[in-house]
Structures are given as structure tokens and as C-alpha cells.
PALUMGU-487354 format. One record per residue: y, x, z of N, C-alpha, C in turn; residue in one letter. Coordinates in Angstrom, 1 decimal, decimal comma. Layout:
REC     n.Y     n.X     n.Z    ca.Y    ca.X    ca.Z     c.Y     c.X     c.Z  aa
REC       Y       X       Z       Y       X       Z       Y       X       Z   A
...
//
This chain:
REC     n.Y     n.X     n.Z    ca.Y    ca.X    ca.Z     c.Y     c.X     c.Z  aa
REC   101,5    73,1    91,1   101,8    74,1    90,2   100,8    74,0    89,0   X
REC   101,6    73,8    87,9   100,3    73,9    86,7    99,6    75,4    86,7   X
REC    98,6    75,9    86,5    97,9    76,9    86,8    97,7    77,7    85,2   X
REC    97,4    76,2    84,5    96,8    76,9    83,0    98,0    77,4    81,9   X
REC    98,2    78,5    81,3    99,0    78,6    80,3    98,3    79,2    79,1   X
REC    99,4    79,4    78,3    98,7    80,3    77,2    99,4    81,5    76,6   X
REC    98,9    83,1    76,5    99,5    83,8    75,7    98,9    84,0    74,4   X
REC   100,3    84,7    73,7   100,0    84,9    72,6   100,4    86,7    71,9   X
REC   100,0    87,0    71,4   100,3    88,4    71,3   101,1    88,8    71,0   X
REC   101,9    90,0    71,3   103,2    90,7    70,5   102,9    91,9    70,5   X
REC   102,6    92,2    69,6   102,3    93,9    69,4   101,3    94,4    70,4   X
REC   101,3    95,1    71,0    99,9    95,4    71,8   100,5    95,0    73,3   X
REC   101,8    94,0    73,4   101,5    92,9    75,0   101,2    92,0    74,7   X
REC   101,5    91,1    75,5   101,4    89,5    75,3   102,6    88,9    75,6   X
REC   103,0    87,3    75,1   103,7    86,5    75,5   103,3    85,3    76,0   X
REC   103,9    84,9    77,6   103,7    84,0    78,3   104,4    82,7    78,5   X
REC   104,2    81,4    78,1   105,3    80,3    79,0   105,2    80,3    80,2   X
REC   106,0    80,5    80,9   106,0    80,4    82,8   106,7    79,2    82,8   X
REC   106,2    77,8    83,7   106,9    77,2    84,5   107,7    78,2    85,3   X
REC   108,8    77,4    86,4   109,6    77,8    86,8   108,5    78,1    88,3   X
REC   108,0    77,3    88,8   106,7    77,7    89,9   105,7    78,8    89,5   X
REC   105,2    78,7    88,6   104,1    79,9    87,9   105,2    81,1    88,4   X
REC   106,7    81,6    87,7   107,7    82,5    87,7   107,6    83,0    89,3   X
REC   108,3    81,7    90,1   108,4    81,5    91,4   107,3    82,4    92,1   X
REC   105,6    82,1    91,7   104,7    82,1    92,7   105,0    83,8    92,3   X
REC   104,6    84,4    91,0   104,6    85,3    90,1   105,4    86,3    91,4   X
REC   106,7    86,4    91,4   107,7    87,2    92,0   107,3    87,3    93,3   X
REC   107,1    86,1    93,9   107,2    86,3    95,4   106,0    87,2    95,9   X
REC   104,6    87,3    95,4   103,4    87,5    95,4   103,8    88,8    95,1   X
REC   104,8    89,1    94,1   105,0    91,1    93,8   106,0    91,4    94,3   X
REC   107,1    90,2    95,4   107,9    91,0    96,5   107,3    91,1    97,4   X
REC   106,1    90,2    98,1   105,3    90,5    99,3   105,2    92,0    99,1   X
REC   104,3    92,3    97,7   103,6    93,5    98,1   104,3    94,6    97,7   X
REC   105,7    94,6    97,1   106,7    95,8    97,0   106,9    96,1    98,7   X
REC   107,3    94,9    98,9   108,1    95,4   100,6   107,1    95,4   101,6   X
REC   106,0    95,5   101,6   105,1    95,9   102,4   104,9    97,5   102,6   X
REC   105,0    97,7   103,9   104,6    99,6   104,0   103,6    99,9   103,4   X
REC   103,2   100,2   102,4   102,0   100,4   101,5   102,5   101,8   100,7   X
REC   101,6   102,7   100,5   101,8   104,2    99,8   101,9   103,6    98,3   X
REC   102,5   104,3    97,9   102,3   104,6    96,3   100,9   104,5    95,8   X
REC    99,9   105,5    96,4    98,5   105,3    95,8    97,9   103,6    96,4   X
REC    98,5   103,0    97,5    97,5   101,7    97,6    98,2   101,4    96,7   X
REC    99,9   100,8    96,3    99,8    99,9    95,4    99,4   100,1    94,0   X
REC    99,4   101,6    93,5    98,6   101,5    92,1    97,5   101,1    92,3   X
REC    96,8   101,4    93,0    95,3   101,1    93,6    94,9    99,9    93,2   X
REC    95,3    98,8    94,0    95,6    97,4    94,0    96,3    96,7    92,9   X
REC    97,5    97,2    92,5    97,8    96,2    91,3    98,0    97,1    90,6   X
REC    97,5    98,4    89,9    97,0    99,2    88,3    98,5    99,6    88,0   X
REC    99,4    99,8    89,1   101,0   100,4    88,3   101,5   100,8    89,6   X
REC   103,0   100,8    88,9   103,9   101,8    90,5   105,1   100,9    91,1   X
REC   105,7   101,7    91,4   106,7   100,7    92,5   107,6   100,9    91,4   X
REC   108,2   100,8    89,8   109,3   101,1    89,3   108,6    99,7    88,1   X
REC   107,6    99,6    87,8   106,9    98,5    87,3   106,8    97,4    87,8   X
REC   106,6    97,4    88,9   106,4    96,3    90,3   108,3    95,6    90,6   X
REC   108,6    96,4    90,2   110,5    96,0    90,5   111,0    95,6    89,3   X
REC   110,4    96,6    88,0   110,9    95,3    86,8   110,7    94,0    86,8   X
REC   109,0    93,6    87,1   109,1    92,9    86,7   108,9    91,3    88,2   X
REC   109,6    91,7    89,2   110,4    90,9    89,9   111,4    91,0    89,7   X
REC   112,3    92,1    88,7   113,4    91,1    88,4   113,3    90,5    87,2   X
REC   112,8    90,5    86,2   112,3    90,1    85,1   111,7    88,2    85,5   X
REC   111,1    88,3    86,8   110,9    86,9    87,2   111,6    86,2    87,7   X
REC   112,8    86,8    87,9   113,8    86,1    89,4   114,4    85,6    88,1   X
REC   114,7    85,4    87,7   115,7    84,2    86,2   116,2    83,2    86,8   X
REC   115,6    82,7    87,7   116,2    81,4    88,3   116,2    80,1    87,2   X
REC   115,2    80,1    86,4   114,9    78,9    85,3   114,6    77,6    85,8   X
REC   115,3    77,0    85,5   114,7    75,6    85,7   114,3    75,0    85,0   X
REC   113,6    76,0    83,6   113,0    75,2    82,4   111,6    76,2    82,3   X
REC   110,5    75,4    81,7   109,4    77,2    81,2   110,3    77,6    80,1   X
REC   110,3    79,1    80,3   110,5    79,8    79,2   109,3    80,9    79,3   X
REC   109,4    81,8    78,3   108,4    83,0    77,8   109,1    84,2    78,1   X
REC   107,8    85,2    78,7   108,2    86,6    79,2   107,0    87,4    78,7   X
REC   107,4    88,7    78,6   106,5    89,4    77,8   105,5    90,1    78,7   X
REC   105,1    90,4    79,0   104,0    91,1    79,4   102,8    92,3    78,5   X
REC   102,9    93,7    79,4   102,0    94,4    79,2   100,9    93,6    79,7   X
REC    99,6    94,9    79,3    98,2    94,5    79,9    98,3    94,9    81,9   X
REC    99,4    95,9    81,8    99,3    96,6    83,4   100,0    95,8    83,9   X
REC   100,9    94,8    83,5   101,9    94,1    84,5   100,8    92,6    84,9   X
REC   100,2    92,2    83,8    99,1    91,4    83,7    98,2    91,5    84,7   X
REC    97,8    92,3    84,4    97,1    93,0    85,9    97,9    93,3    86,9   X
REC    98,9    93,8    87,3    99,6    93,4    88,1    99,9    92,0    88,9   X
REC   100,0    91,3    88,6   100,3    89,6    88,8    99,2    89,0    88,8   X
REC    97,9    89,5    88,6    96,8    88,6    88,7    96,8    89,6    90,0   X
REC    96,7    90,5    90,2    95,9    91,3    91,7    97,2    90,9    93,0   X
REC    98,3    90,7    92,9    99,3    90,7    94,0    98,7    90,2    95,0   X
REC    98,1    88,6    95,2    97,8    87,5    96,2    96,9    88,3    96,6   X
REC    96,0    89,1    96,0    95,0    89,7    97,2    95,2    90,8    98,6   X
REC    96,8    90,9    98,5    97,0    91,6    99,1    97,4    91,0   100,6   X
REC    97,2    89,8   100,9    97,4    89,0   102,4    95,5    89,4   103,0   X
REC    95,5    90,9   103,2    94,5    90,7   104,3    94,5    91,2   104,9   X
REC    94,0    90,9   106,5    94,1    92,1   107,8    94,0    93,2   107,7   X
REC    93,7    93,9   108,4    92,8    95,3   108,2    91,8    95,0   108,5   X
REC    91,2    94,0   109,1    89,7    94,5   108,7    89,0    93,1   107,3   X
REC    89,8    92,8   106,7    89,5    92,7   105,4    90,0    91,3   105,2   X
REC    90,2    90,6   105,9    89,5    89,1   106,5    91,1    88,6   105,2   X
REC    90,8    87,5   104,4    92,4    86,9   103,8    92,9    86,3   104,8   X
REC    94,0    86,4   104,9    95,3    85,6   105,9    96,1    84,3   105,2   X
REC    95,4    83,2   105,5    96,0    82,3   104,9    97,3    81,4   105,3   X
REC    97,4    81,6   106,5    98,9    81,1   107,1    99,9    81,8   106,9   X
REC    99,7    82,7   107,2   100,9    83,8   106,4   101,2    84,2   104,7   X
REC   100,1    83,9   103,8   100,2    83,7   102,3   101,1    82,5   101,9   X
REC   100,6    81,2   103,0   101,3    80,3   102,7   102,6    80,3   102,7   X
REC   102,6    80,8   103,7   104,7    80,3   104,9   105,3    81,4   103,9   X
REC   104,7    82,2   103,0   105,5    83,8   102,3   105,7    83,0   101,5   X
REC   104,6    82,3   100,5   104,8    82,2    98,8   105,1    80,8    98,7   X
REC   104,6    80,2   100,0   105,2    78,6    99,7   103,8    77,9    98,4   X
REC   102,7    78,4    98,8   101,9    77,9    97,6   100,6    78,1    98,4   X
REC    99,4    77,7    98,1    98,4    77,6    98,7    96,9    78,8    97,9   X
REC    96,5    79,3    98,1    95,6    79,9    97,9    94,6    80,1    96,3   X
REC    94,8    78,4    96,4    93,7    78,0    95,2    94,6    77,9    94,2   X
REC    96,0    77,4    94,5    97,3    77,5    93,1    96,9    79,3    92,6   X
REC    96,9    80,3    93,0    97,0    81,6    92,8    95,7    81,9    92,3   X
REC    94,4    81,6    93,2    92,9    81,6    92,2    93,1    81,1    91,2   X
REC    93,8    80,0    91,1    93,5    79,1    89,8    94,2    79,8    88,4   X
REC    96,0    80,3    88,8    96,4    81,0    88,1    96,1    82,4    87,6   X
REC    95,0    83,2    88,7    94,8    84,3    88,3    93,7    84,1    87,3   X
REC    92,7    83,0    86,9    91,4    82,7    86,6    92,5    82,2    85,4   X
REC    93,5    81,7    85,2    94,6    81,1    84,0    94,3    82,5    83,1   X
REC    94,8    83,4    84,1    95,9    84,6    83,1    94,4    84,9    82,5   X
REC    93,6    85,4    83,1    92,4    86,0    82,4    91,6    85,5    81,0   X
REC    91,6    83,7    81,5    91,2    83,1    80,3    91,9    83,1    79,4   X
REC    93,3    83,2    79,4    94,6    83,3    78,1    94,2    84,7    77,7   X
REC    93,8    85,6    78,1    93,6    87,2    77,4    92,7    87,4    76,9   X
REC    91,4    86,6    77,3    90,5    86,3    76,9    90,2    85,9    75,1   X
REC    91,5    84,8    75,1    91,6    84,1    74,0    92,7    84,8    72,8   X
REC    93,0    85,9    73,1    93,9    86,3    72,3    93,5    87,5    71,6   X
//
């Protein structure tokens, strides 16, 4: 999965090219953590929005592209999708990596790498 992209601004979001894997990892990482029994305050907690934000914008990713195209992005959905993967850990803290895997079908460092992506593209804008 290519990790690096670039946004560019539109008004006070941003605009992103998603490969169809970036989309892919994107969705599944914010269906894990919709459908997990988690309260309304963990998941604002955790990814800075609510369960009505969290559902746009898995369907906003499900497109089914088989080409990159560009999606818009707030700063909170941004943050949203960079915090999702952190959500595969026990209770007592530990990351769960066999089960991140077999969910999102991607390996750990694809998601570090992308999350360390989104930041430096915001960075730059």
C-alpha cells in the first residue's frame, strides 16, 4: 500500500488522492471501530467525533474505486482516520496484532506509515 499522499486545501478542509488500498485500509479501520461496543464518549475520545461522522465517512470510503480518486476531508475526520488503528488493543493496553491483521487485511506499519502520511500532508498545507 503506498502510504504517502498529498492534500491540498479547500476552504478550511482538505483534499486527498486515496488509492483504492489507502480508501480500503481508511474504511475498514473506521468499521472496526463503529461496530465495536464502545460508548459514544470512548469513540469521541479516541477518534475527536461521533458515531454520525464515523458513518459518513465509511460510506464516503466504500466507493468501490478501482482508480485513486480525491475525497474531501475535515480536520476532525482527519483525525479521525489517523486515530482508528489504534483501537486493536486488549484491555490491558497491549496492541493486538493478529487480529488487526485478519480485520483490515494490512499490517501495522502500512497504518503507522499512513498515519505519519496524513500528518505530514497537513503539515504542508
Amino acid at each position: 500500500m503506498r502510504t504517502r499522499f498529498r492534500l491540498t486545501r479547500d476552504g478550511d478542509g482538505f483534499v486527498a488522492r486515496l488509492t483504492p488500498a489507502q480508501a480500503a485500509a481508511m474504511r475498514e479501520a473506521l468499521s472496526h471501530v463503529r461496530h465495536r461496543d464502545v460508548s459514544d464518549l470512548t469513540l469521541r475520545l479516541r477518534l475527536g467525533t461521533g458515531r454520525e461522522t464515523v458513518d459518513a465517512l465509511i460510506e464516503r470510503l466504500s466507493g468501490g474505486h478501482t482508480e485513486s480518486h480525491d475525497i474531501r476531508f475535515d480536520t476532525e475526520e482527519l483525525h479521525a482516520v489517523h486515530s482508528a488503528p489504534t483501537m486493536f488493543v486488549s484491555r490491558e493496553g497491549a496492541f493486538l496484532q493478529e487480529p488487526f491483521h485478519i480485520r483490515l487485511g494490512f499490517y501495522r506499519e502500512n497504518f503507522d506509515a499512513l498515519a505519519y502520511g496524513i500528518a505530514e500532508a497537513a503539515s504542508e498545507v
